[in-house]
C-alpha positions, 0 to 999 in steps of 0.5 A: 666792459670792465672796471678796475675797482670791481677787478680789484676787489675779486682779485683779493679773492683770486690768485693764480693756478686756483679756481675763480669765477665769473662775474656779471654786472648789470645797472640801468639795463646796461653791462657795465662790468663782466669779467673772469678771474682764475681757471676754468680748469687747473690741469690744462690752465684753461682760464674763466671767461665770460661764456664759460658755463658753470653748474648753478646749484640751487638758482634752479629753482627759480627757474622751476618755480617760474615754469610753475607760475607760468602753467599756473597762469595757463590754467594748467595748474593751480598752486593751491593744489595737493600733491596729490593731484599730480603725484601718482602713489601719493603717499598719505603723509604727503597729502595735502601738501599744496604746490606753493608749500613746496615751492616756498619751503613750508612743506615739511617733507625730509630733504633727501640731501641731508640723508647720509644714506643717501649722499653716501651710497646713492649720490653717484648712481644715476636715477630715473625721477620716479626712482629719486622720488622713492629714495625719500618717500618714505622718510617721516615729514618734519613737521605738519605742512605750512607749519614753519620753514626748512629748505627741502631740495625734495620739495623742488624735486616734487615740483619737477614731477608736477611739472612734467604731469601738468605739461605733459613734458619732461622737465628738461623738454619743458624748460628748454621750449618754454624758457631757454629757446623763447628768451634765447638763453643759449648757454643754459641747459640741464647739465648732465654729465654725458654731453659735450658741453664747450667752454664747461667750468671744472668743479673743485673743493678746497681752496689752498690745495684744490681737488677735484671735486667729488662725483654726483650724478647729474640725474640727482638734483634735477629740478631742485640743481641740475642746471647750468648756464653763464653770466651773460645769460642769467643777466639776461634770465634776471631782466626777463623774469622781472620784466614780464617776459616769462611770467605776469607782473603779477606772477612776478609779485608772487615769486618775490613775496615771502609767503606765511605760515599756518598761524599768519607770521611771515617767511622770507622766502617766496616762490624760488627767490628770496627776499631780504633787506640788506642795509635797509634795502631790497635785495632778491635773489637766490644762491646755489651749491653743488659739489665743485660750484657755489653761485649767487644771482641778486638784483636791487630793485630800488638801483636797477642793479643786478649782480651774478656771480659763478664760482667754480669752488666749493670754498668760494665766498659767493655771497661776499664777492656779489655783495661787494660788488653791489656795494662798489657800484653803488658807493656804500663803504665796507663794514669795518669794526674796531677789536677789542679784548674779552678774557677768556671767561667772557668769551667761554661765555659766549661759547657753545652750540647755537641752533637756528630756525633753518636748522643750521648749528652754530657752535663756538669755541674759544681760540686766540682772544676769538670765537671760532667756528666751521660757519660760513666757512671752514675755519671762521674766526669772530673776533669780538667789537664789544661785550657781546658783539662780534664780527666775521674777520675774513667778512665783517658784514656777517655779526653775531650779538648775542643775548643770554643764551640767543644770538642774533646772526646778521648775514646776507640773509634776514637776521635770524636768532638762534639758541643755545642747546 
């Protein structure tokens, strides 16, 4: 099943001999749209189809946290207990930490990815669980558990050590036997590197002149990315997880509500699956990226819509392509703005570096009549609309209006406000 208007809008991100993607489209339990657009891999012209398996980067972790809440429900775990517990060696500033800080981000444990060591010297070796967990014990947390937010891959590597303790399983094992086979996802697996996996996406970076895509050990992400799968099977993932095949109803509600922090105030991450507000509706989902591969799986609740997109390039718009998608299906016009022209004072105003709660930089340069910024994407242009309101060029749903020295960043995510340093 396929329909030309969603063909249409991902062939304007799609061209020939380039990688692509894999997309699936579900509405009232139904397919109507599943398709592949560009090459699986460049150097034998192999195209994407719709069994083709991709690396899926961080839709991990919903996964992971489902595997959690189900052992919860068995009674085999709590998610208000310590690392500890379950963390032979503990070490003493890891104490305390409860599983649910580490499944909702509010840990405070260094995310080993962003350590430059690390992605520099140790990324390419294969490393057994324990060995990864010692590349990152000894880093100093980042502030006190449940005290704020920070996406930590360490976290959900932690979560896979406190899976194997509370099953008496690898990770690997458990996840195949308590999900994969159950709800017969064929195609879904551990993806390492070693076996033949048929119908297996290349992964590349850049876009213009695409590479091959720089090495990683698949031992590395483990529970927090080391998956892989296809569209027809996270379609079926999605229904499954929602509809109380893999988790209760209300282990379900506690995957999709954000948490809160020490002090009472709100997240707006739950239990490996985000939940946002998107043109004032629900959206829940969770993105990924790992070298070569960028994905997106989001469902809209109030249409009984869910979209998955699989993208075998690190400079694929993702989030743009699924929610475009969404929006065709379901009628909503594309946001379009007006240009107007700032004088260069007015735009030097405006620019700078911006710092924002998840730890992501903004900063700004004046170029062209334009505001340009690595964000989002390499050489990203926000042109302007107002005194102090500009646009994405290349995507018009993310803005930014900013207000003295803060931004507001409107995205595919919660709005969120940065500051100027």
């Amino acid at each position: 099943m396929r329909r030309p208007d969603l063909d249409a809008w991902m062939e304007r991100f799609t061209s020939p001999g380039r990688p692509g993607a894999a997309v699936g489209v579900r509405q009232g339990g139904a397919v109507i749209h599943e398709a592949g657009y560009g090459l699986a891999n460049l150097e034998w012209d192999i195209p994407i189809g719709t069994d083709t398996v991709f690396r899926l980067g961080s839709i991990t972790k919903q996964f992971t946290a489902a595997a959690v809440v189900k052992l919860a429900e068995a009674g085999k775990l709590g998610l208000g207990d310590p690392l500890e517990r379950w963390l032979a060696d503990c070490p003493a500033p890891w104490r305390g930490v409860t599983v649910r800080q580490l499944l909702d981000h509010s840990a405070g444990i260094a995310n080993y990815t962003d350590d430059d060591r690390f992605m520099t010297e140790e990324v390419r070796r294969d490393h057994s669980l324990a060995q990864l967990i010692e590349q990152f014990r000894d880093l100093p947390p980042d502030f006190a558990p449940g005290e704020r937010y920070q996406y930590s891959n360490s976290g959900y590597v932690l979560l896979g050590a406190v899976i194997e303790a509370a099953s008496g399983q690898d990770y690997e094992t458990c996840l195949r036997t308590q999900l994969f086979e159950p709800l017969g996802l064929a195609r879904t697996a551990y993806l390492y590197d070693e076996p033949i996996v048929p119908r297996r996406a290349s992964g590349y970076v850049g876009y213009r002149a695409p590479q091959n895509a720089p090495m990683i050990s698949m031992y590395n992400p483990h529970a927090a990315g080391a998956l892989g799968s296809t569209v027809g099977d996270l379609l079926r993932w999605e229904a499954a997880l929602r509809g109380g095949e893999v988790v209760s109803a209300a282990g379900y509600r506690d995957m999709t509500t954000p948490g809160r922090f020490n002090d009472g105030a709100p997240m707006f991450y739950g239990l490996g699956l985000v939940r946002i507000a998107v043109r004032g509706e629900t959206v829940i989902g969770h993105g990924g990226g790992i070298n070569g591969f960028v994905t997106y799986l989001a469902h809209w609740p109030d249409h009984d819509l869910t979209v998955v997109v699989l993208a075998n390039s690190g400079a694929f718009p993702v989030q743009q392509a699924c929610f475009g998608l969404a929006r065709r299906v379901l009628g909503q016009p594309d946001a379009a703005y007006e240009p107007v022209v700032l004088p260069d004072a007015a735009l030097a105003a405006r620019a700078g570096t911006y710092r924002f709660p998840t730890t992501e930089v903004l900063e700004l340069q004046v170029k062209d009549g334009a505001l340009a910024a690595d964000f989002h994407h390499p050489g990203g242009v926000y042109r302007p609309f107002g005194d102090d309101r500009f646009f994405l060029a290349d995507d018009p749903e993310i803005t930014l209006v900013f207000e003295g020295d803060r931004v507001t960043l409107t995205d595919y995510r919660q709005p969120m406000v940065g500051e100027r340093h």
